[in-house]
TORDO-828517 format. One record per residue: residue number from 0; x, y, z of N, C-alpha, C in turn. Coordinates in steps of 0.05 Angstrom, whole numbers. Example, Ala and Ser with C-alpha at 12.3 -4.5 7.8 and 13.67 -1.06 7.14 Angstrom:
% residues 2
  seq    n_xx    n_yy    n_zz   ca_xx   ca_yy   ca_zz    c_xx    c_yy    c_zz
    0     264    -114     156     246     -90     156     264     -66     156
    1     257     -45     142     273     -21     143     258       1     157
//
This chain:
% residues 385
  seq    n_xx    n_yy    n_zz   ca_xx   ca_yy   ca_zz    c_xx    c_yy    c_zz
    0    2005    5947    5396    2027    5966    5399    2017    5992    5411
    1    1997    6002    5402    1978    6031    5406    1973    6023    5438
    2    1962    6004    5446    1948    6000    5466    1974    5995    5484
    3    1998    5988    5480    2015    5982    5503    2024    6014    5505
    4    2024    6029    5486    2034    6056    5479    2022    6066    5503
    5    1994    6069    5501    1974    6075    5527    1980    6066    5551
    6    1974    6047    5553    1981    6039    5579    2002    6051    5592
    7    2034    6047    5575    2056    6063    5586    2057    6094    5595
    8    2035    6104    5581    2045    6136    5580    2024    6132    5607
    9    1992    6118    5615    1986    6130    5632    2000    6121    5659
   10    2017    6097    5661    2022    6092    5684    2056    6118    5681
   11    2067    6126    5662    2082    6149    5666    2066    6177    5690
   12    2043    6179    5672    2032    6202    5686    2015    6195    5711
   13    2016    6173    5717    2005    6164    5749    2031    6162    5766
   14    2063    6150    5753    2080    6157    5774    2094    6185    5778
   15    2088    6201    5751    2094    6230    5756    2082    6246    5782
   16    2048    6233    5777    2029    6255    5790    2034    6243    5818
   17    2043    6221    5830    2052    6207    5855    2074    6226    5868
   18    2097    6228    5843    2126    6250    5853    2115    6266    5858
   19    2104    6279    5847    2094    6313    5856    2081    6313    5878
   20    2074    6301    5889    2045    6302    5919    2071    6292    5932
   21    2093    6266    5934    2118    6265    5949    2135    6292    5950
   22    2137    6308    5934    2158    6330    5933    2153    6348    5943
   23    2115    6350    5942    2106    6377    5946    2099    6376    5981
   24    2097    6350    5991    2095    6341    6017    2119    6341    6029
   25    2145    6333    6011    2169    6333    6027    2187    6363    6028
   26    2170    6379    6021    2186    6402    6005    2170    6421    6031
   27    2145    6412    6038    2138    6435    6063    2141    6418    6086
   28    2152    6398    6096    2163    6377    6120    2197    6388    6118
   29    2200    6392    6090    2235    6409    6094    2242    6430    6101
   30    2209    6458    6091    2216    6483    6096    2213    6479    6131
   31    2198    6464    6138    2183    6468    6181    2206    6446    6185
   32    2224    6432    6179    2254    6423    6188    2273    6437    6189
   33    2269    6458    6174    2294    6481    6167    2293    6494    6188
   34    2262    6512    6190    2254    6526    6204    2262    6512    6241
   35    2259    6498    6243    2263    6482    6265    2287    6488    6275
   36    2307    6473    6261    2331    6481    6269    2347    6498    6264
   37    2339    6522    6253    2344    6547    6255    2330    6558    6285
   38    2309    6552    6295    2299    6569    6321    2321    6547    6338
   39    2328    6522    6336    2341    6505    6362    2364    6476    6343
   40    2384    6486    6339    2400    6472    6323    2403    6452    6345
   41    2405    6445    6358    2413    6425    6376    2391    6408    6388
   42    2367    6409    6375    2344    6395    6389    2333    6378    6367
   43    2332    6347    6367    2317    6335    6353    2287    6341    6342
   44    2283    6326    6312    2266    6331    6304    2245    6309    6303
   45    2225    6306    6312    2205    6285    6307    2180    6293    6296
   46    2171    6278    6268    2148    6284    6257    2127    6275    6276
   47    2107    6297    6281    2084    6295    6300    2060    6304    6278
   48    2040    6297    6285    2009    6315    6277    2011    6350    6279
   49    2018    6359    6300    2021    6384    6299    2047    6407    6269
   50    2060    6386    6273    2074    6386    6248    2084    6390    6217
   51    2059    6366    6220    2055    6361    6196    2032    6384    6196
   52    2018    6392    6209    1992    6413    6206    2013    6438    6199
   53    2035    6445    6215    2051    6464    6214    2060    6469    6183
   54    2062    6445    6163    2083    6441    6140    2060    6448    6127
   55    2038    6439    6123    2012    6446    6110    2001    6477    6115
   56    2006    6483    6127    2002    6523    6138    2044    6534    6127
   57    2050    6520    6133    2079    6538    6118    2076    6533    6081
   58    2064    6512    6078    2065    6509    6044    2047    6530    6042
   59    2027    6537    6047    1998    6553    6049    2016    6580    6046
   60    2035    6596    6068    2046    6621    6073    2063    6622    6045
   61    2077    6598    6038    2090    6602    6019    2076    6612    5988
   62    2054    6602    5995    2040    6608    5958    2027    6633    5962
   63    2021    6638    5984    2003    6667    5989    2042    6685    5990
   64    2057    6682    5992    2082    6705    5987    2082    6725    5997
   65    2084    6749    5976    2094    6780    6000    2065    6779    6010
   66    2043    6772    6004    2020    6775    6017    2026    6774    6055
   67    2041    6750    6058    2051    6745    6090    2070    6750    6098
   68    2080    6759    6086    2116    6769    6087    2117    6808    6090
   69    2095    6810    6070    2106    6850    6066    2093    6858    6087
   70    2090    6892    6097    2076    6905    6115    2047    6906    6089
   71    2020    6916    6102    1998    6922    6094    2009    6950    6076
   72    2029    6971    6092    2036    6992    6076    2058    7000    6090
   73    2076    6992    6070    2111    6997    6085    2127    7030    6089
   74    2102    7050    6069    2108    7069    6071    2090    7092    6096
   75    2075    7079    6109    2063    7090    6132    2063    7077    6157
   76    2082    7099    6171    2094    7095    6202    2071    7111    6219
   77    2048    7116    6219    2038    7122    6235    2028    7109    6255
   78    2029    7105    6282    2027    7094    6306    1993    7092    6302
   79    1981    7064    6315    1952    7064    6316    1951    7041    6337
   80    1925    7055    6350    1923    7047    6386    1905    7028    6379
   81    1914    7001    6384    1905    6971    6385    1900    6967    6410
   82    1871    6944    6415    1864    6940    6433    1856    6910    6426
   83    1863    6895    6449    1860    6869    6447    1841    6865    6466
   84    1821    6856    6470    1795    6853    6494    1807    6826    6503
   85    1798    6821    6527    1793    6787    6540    1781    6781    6523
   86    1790    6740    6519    1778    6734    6510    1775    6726    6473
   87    1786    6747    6466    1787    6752    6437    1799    6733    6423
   88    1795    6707    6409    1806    6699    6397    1825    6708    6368
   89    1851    6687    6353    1857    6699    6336    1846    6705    6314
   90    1822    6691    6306    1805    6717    6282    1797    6730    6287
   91    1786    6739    6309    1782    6762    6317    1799    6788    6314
   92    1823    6775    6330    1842    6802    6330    1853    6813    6295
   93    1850    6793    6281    1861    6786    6247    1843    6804    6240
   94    1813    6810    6251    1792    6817    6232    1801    6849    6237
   95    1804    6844    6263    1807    6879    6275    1833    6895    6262
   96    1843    6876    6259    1872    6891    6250    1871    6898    6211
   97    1853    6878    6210    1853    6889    6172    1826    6913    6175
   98    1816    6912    6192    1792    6929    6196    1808    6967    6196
   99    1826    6963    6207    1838    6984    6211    1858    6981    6191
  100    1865    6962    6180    1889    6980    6148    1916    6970    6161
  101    1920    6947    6182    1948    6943    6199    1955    6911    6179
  102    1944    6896    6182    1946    6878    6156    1925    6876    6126
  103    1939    6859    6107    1922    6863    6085    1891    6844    6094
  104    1908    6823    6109    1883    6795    6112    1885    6789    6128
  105    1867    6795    6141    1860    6790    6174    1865    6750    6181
  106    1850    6740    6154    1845    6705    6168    1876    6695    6147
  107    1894    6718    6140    1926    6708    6129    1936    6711    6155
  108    1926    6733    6178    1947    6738    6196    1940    6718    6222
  109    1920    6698    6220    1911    6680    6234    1928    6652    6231
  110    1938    6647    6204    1950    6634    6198    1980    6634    6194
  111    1989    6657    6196    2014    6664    6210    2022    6661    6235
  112    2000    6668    6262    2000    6661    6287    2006    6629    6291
  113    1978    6617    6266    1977    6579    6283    2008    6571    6265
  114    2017    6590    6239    2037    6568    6237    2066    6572    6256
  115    2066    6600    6270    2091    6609    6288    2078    6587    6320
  116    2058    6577    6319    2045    6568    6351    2046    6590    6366
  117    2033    6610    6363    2037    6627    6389    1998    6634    6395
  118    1990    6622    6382    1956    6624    6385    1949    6627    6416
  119    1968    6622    6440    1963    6632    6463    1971    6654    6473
  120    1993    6660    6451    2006    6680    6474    2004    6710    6462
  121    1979    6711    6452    1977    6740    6442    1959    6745    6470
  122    1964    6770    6483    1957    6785    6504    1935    6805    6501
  123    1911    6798    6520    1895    6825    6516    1911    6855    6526
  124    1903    6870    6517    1918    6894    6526    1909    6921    6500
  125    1934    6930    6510    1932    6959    6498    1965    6966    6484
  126    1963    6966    6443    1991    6967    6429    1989    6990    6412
  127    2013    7002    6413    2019    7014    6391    2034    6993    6371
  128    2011    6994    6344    2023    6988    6314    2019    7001    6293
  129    2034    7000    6271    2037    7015    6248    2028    7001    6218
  130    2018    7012    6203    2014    6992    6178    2041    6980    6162
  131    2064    6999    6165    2087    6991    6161    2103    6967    6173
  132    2090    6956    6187    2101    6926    6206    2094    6908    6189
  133    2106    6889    6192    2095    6862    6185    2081    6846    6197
  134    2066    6821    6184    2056    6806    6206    2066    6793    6218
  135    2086    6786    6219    2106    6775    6244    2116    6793    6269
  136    2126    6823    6246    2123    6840    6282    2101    6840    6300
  137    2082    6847    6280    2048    6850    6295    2049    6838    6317
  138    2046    6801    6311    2045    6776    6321    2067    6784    6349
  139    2090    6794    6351    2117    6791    6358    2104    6819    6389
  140    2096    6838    6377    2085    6861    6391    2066    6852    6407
  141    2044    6838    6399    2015    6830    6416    2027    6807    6436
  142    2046    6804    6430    2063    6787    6457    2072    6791    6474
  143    2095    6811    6475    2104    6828    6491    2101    6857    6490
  144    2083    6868    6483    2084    6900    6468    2073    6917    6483
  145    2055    6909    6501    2027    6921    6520    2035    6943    6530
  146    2021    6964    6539    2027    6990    6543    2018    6985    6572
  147    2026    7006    6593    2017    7014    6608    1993    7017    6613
  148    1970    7012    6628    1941    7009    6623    1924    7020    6648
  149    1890    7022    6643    1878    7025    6665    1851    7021    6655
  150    1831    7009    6675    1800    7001    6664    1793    7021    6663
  151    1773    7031    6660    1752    7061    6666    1724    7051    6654
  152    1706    7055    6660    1674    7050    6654    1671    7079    6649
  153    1651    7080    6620    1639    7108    6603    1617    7095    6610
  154    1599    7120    6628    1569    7107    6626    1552    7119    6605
  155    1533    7108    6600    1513    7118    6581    1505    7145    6583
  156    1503    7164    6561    1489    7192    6575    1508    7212    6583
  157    1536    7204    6590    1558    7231    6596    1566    7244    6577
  158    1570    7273    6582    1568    7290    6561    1605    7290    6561
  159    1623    7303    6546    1651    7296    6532    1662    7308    6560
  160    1647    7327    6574    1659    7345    6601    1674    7316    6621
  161    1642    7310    6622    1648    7287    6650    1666    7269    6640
  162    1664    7251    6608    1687    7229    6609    1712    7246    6610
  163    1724    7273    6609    1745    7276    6605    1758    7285    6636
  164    1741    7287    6654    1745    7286    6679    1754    7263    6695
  165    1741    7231    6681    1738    7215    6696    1772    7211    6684
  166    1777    7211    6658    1800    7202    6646    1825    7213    6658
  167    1824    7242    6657    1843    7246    6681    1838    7242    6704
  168    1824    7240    6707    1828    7222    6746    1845    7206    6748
  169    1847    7183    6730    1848    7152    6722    1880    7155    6710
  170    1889    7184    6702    1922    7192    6694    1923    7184    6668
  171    1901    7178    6653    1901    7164    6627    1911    7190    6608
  172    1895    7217    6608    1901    7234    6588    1898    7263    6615
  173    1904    7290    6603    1896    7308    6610    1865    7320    6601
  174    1851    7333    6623    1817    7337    6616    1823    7359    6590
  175    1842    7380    6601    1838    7402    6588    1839    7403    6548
  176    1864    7368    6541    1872    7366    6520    1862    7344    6510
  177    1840    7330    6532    1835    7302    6519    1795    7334    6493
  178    1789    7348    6519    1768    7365    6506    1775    7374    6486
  179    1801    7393    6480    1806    7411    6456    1802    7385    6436
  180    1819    7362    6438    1812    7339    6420    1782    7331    6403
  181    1770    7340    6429    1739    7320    6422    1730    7353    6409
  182    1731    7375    6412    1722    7403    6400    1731    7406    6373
  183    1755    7391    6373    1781    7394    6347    1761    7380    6325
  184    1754    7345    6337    1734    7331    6310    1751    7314    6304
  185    1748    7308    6286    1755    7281    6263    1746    7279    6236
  186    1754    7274    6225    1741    7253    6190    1755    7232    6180
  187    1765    7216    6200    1782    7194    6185    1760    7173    6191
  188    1733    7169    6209    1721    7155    6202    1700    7153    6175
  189    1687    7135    6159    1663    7148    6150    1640    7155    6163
  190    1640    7145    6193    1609    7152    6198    1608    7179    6217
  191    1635    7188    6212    1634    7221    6223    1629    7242    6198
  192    1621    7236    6167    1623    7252    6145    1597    7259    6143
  193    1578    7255    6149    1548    7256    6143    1538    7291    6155
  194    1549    7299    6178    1544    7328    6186    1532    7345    6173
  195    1512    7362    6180    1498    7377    6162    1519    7407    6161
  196    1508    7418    6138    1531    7446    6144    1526    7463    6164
  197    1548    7470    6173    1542    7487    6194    1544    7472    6224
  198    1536    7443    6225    1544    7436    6243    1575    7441    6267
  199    1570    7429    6290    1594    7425    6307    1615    7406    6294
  200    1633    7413    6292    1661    7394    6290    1658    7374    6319
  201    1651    7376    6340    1660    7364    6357    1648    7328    6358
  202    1663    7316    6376    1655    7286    6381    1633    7276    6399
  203    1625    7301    6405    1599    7293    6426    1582    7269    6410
  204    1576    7244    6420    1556    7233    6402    1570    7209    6401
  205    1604    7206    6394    1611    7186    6380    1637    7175    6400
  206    1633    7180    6425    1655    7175    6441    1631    7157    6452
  207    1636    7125    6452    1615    7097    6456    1618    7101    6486
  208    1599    7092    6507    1598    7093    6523    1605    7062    6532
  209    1627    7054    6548    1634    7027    6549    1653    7023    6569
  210    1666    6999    6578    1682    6992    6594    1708    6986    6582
  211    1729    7009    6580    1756    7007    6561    1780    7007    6587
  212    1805    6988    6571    1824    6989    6585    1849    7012    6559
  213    1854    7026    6571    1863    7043    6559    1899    7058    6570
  214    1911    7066    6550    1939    7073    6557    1946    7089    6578
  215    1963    7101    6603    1962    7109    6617    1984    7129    6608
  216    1979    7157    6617    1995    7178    6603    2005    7176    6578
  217    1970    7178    6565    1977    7174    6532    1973    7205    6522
  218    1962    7206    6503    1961    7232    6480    1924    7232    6476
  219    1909    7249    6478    1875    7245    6470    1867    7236    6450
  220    1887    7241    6427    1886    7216    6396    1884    7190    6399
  221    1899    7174    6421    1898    7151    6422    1870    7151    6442
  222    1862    7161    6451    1843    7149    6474    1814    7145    6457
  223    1817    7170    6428    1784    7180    6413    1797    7157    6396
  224    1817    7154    6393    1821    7122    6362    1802    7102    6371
  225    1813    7097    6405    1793    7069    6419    1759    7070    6418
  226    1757    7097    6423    1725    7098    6420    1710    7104    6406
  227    1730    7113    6381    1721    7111    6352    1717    7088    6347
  228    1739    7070    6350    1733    7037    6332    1718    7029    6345
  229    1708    7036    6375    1691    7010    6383    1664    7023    6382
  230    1666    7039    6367    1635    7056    6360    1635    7042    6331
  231    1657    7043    6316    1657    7035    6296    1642    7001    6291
  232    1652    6997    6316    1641    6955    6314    1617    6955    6322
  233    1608    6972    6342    1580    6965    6368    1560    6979    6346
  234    1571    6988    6326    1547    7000    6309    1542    6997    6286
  235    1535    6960    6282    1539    6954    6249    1522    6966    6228
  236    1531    6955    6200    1528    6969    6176    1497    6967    6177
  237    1490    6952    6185    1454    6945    6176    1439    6961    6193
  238    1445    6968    6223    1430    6987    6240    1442    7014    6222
  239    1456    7026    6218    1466    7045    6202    1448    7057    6177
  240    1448    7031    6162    1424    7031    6141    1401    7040    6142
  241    1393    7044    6165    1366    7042    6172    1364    7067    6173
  242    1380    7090    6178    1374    7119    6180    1371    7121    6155
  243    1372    7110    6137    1378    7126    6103    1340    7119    6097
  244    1340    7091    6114    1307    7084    6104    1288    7105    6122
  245    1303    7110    6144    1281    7131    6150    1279    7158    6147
  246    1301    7162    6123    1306    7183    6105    1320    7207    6137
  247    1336    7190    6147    1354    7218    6161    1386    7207    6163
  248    1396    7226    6164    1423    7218    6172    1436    7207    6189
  249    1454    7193    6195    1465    7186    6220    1471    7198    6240
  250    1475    7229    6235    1483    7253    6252    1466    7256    6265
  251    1435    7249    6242    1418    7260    6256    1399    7244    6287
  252    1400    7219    6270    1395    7199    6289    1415    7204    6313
  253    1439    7207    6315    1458    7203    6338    1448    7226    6364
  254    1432    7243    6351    1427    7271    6361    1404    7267    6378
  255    1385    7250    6358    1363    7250    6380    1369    7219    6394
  256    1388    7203    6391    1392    7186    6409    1392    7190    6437
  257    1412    7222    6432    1425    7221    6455    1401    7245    6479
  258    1379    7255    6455    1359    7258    6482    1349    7236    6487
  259    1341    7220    6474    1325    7192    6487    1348    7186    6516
  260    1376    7177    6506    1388    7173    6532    1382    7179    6553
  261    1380    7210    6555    1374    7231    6576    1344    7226    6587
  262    1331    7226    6564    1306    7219    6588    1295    7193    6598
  263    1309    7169    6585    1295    7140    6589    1312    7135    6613
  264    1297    7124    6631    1309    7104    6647    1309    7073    6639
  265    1284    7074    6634    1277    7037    6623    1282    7029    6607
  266    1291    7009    6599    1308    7006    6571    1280    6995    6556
  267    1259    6987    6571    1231    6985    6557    1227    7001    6538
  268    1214    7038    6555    1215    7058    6542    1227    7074    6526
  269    1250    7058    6516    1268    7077    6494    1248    7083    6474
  270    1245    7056    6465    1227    7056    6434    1206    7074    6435
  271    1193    7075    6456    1164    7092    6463    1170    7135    6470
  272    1185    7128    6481    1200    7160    6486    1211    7172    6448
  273    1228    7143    6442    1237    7163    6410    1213    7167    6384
  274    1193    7145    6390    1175    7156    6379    1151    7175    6388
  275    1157    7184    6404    1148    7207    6413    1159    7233    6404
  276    1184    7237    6394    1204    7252    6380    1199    7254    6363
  277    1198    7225    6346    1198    7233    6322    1168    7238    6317
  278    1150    7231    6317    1133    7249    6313    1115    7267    6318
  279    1133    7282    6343    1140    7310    6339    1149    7321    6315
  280    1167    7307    6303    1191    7324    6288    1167    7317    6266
  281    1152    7296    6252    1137    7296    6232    1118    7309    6231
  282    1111    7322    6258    1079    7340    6252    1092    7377    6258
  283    1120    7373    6254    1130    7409    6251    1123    7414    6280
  284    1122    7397    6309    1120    7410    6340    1156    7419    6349
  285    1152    7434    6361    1172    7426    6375    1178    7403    6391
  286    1199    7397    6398    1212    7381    6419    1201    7385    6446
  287    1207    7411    6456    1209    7409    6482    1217    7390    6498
  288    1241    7389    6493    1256    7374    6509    1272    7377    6529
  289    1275    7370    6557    1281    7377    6577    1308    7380    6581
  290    1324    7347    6569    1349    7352    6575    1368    7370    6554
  291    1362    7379    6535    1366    7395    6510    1381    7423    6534
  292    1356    7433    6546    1359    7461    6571    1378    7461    6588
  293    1382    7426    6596    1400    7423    6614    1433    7428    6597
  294    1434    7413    6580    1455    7421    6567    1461    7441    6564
  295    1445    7464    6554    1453    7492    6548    1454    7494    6572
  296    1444    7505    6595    1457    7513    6626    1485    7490    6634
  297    1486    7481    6629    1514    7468    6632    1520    7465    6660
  298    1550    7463    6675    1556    7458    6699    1551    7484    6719
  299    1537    7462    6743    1530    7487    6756    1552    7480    6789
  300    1570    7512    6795    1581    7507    6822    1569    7491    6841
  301    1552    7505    6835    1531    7495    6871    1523    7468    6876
  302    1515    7460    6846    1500    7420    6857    1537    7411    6853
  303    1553    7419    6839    1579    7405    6828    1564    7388    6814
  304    1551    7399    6784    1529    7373    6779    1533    7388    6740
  305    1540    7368    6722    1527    7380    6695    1506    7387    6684
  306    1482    7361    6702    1459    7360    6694    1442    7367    6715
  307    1424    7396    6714    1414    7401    6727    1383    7401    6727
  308    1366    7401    6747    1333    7394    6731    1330    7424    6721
  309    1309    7420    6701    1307    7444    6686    1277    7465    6701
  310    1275    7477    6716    1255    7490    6725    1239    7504    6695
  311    1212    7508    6709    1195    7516    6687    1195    7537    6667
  312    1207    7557    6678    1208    7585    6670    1238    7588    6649
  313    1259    7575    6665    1273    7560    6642    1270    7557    6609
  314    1250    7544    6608    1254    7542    6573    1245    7562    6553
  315    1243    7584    6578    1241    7610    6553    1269    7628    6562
  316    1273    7623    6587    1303    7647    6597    1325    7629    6594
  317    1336    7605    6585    1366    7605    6572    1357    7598    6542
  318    1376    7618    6536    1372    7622    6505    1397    7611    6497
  319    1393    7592    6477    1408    7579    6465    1402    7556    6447
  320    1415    7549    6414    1411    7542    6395    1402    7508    6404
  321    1411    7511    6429    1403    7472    6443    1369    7464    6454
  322    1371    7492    6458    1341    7490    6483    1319    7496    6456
  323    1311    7467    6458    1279    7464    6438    1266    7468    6444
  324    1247    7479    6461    1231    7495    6470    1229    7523    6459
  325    1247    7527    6450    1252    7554    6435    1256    7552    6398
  326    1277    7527    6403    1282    7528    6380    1271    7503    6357
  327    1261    7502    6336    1242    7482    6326    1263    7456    6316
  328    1256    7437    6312    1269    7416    6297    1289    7403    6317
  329    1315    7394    6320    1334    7378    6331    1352    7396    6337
  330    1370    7392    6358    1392    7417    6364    1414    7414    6348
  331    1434    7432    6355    1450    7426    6340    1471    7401    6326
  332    1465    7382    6352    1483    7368    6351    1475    7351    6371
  333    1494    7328    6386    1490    7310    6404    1494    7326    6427
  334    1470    7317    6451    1481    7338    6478    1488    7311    6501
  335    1491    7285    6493    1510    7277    6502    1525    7255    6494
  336    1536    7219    6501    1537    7205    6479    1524    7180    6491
  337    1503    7176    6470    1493    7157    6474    1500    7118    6462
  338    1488    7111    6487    1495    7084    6488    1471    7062    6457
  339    1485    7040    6447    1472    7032    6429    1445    7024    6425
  340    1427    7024    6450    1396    7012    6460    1386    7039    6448
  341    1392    7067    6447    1383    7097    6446    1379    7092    6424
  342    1414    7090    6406    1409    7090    6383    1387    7069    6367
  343    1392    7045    6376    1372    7034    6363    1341    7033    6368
  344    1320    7045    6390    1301    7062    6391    1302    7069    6379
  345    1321    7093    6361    1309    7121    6343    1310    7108    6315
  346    1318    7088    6314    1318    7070    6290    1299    7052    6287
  347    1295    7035    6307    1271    7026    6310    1245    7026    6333
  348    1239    7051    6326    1218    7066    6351    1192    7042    6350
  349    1184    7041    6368    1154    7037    6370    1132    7050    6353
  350    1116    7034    6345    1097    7050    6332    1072    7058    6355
  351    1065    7083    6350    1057    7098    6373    1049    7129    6357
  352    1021    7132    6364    1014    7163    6358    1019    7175    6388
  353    1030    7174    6404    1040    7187    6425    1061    7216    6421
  354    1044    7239    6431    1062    7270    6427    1081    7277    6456
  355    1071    7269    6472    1064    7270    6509    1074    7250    6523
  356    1097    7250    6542    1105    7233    6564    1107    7252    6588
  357    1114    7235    6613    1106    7246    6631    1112    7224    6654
  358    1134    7241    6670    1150    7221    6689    1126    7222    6713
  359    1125    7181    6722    1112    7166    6749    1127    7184    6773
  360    1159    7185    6763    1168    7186    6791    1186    7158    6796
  361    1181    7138    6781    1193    7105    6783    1209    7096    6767
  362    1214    7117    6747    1229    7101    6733    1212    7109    6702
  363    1188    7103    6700    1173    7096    6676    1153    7132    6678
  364    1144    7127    6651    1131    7155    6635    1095    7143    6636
  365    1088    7166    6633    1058    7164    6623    1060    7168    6594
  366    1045    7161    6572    1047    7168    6555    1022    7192    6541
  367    1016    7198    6534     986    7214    6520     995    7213    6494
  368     970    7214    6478     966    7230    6450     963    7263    6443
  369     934    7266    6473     931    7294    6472     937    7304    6498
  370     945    7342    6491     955    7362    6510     936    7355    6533
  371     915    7347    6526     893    7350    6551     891    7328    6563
  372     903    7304    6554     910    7277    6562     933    7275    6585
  373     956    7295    6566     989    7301    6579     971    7310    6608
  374     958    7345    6603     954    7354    6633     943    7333    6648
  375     928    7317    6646     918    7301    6662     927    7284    6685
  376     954    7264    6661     976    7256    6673     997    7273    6697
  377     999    7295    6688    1013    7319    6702     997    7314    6729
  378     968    7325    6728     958    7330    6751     956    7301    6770
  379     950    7288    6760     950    7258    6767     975    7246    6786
  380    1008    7253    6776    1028    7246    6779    1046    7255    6800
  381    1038    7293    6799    1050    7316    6813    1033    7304    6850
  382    1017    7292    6838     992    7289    6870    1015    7273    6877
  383    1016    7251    6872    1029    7231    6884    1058    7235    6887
  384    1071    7255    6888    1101    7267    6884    1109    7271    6920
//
C-alpha cells in the first residue's frame, strides 16, 4: 500500500513538473503571439526557430521587469551626446550606454534589441539621449535619431587653440565658445579630479586626439562629452594604475606626456625621450624642454604657426610658469593633448640612464648620459645640418 502510495505521488510530481515546462513554454510562445499581432493583426503566425529564440528572450525580459521596462533614471532629462562608431556591435553600444548612466545593463539592453530584431538597424552616428528614456526609446532613437554630422581628424600634439579652429572650420561648434569651454574645465569625469592645487581648470591634456564624427552646429559641451568618453575608453583602468605605482598622478603623467608628444617623432623613441624626463625630474635637473617655450610664446602672426622653433636666447627671455628652463620640475599643466603611445611611454619608459637627447635631423635623437657626451652629439649633428 506504502509503496503504491509512492509510486503515485512521484508519477503526480513528474506530470506536474511536465505542466509547468508546457505552461511556462506556452506562456512565452503566447506573450511573442500577442506581441505579433499587436505590431500586424492581419498577418499569420508561424512558429519558426527565430521565434521560438524570440519567446525565450521575451520570457527572459519578463523576469528581469522594471529592470527592461523603467528609464536607468526617470528623473534626469539631461541630454548626453552618444556616439555610435562603424562597426560597433550591440554589446558594444549596451556597454557604452551603461558606461555613461543611459541604461542600468548594458548586456539587458542587448537583449531588448535581439528580442525587438532590430540588431541591424541601430545606426552609427551621432544622438542625443537622456537617462530618463527607456530602453526601447534608446533602441527606437539609434534608429532613426542621428544628428546632423561631420568627420574631423584631432592629430596628436594640437594644443586646444588649433582643434578649436579646425572645429569651426568644419561648422561643428564656434572657436571662440568651443575655448571658453575647454578654459571653463570639468569634474564630472573621475580622471579630471586628481589636479594639484593651484592648477589650470582647463582641458588641455584630455581632449583625445582621434578621428570623430561629431554634431554639426552643436553647443562645446557636446563636442568635450565625445572626447571626454573616448579619452575615457582609449585610456584603461590598468594603464591608469600605473601612475599611482610610479607614485605620480595622472595629471601629472598627462603633462609630461604631452612634452614627449612634442618632441618624439618615432613612435620608437617615446619610451627613450620620457625617460629622459623622468630622470631629470628624479635627480632635481631641470627639464629644459623645448616645446614647454614654444607654448609660452604661443601664436606667432608672421609663420601663421602656434609652434614656433625656440631660438637659444629664448629660454631665459620668455618668462613664464611653462618655460622649464627657468622653471624647475613640470609646468603647469598640459601644453598640448597628447595621443595614447605618449601617455603610455611616461608610464612605461625605457630603462635608460640617459639626461641628453639631441635631434639627427631624421626623425630620431642622439641620446647621452653626459653634458660632455650631449655637446658632442651637438657638434657632431649641427655639421651635418
Amino acid at each position: 500500500m506504502i509503496r503504491a502510495a509512492r509510486i503515485l505521488l512521484r508519477l503526480t510530481i513528474t506530470v506536474l513538473s511536465l505542466s509547468a515546462v508546457v505552461l511556462l513554454l506556452g506562456g512565452s510562445l503566447w506573450y511573442v503571439l500577442l506581441d505579433a499581432r499587436g505590431r500586424a493583426p492581419e498577418v499569420g503566425y508561424q512558429i519558426t526557430a527565430r521565434k521560438l529564440e524570440q519567446a525565450a528572450i521575451g520570457l527572459y525580459l519578463r523576469y528581469r521587469g522594471p529592470d527592461a521596462t523603467l528609464p536607468a533614471n526617470p528623473q534626469d532629462d539631461a541630454e548626453v551626446t552618444f556616439v555610435v562608431d562603424y562597426g560597433d556591435p550591440v554589446g558594444v553600444v549596451g556597454y557604452k550606454l551603461e558606461r555613461l548612466g543611459l541604461v542600468r545593463d548594458g548586456e539587458l539592453f542587448r537583449r531588448v534589441v535581439q528580442y525587438h530584431g532590430t540588431d541591424g538597424d541601430i545606426q552609427a552616428g551621432v544622438y542625443l539621449l537622456r537617462p530618463s528614456m527607456t530602453m526601447e526609446e534608446i533602441m527606437r532613437t539609434l534608429q532613426h535619431g542621428r544628428l546632423e554630422s561631420a568627420w574631423i581628424t584631432v592629430p596628436e600634439g594640437w594644443r586646444s587653440e588649433q582643434i578649436a579652429a579646425l572645429l569651426e572650420g568644419q561648422g561643428i561648434v564656434l572657436r571662440d565658445a568651443f575655448l571658453a569651454a575647454v578654459w571653463r574645465g570639468r569634474q564630472d569625469f573621475s580622471f579630471l579630479l586628481d589636479r594639484p592645487e593651484g592648477a589650470p581648470m582647463s582641458l588641455e591634456g584630455y581632449l583625445f586626439p582621434d578621428t570623430y564624427q561629431l554634431p554639426k552646429e552643436t553647443t562645446p559641451e557636446r563636442v568635450i562629452d565625445v572626447m571626454l568618453q573616448n579619452w575615457d575608453r582609449r585610456i584603461p583602468q590598468a594603464l591608469r594604475q600605473k601612475a599611482l605605482e610610479r607614485g605620480m598622478t595622472l595629471y601629472e603623467v598627462l603633462t609630461l606626456a604631452s612634452i614627449v608628444e612634442r618632441e618624439a617623432v618615432r613612435d620608437v623613441e617615446r619610451p627613450l625621450i620620457a625617460s629622459v624626463y623622468l630622470n631629470r625630474l628624479e635627480q632635481g635637473m631641470h627639464l629644459q624642454a623645448d616645446p614647454t617655450v614654444q607654448y609660452a610664446k604661443g601664436y606667432s602672426q608672421e609663420t601663421d604657426n602656434w609652434w614656433n622653433p625656440m631660438i637659444q636666447e629664448e629660454a631665459i627671455t620668455v618668462v613664464s610658469p611653462y618655460n622649464t628652463f627657468l622653471k624647475p620640475g613640470l609646468p603647469p599643466g598640459p601644453i598640448c593633448n597628447p595621443g595614447a603611445s605618449s601617455i603610455r611611454a611616461v608610464l612605461e619608459p625605457a630603462e635608460s640612464e640617459y639626461l641628453f637627447f639631441y635631434s639627427k635631423g631624421d626623425g630620431y635623437h642622439a641620446f647621452a648620459v653626459t653634458y660632455e657626451e650631449h655637446l658632442r652629439n651637438q657638434e657632431l649633428y649641427r655639421a651635418q645640418e
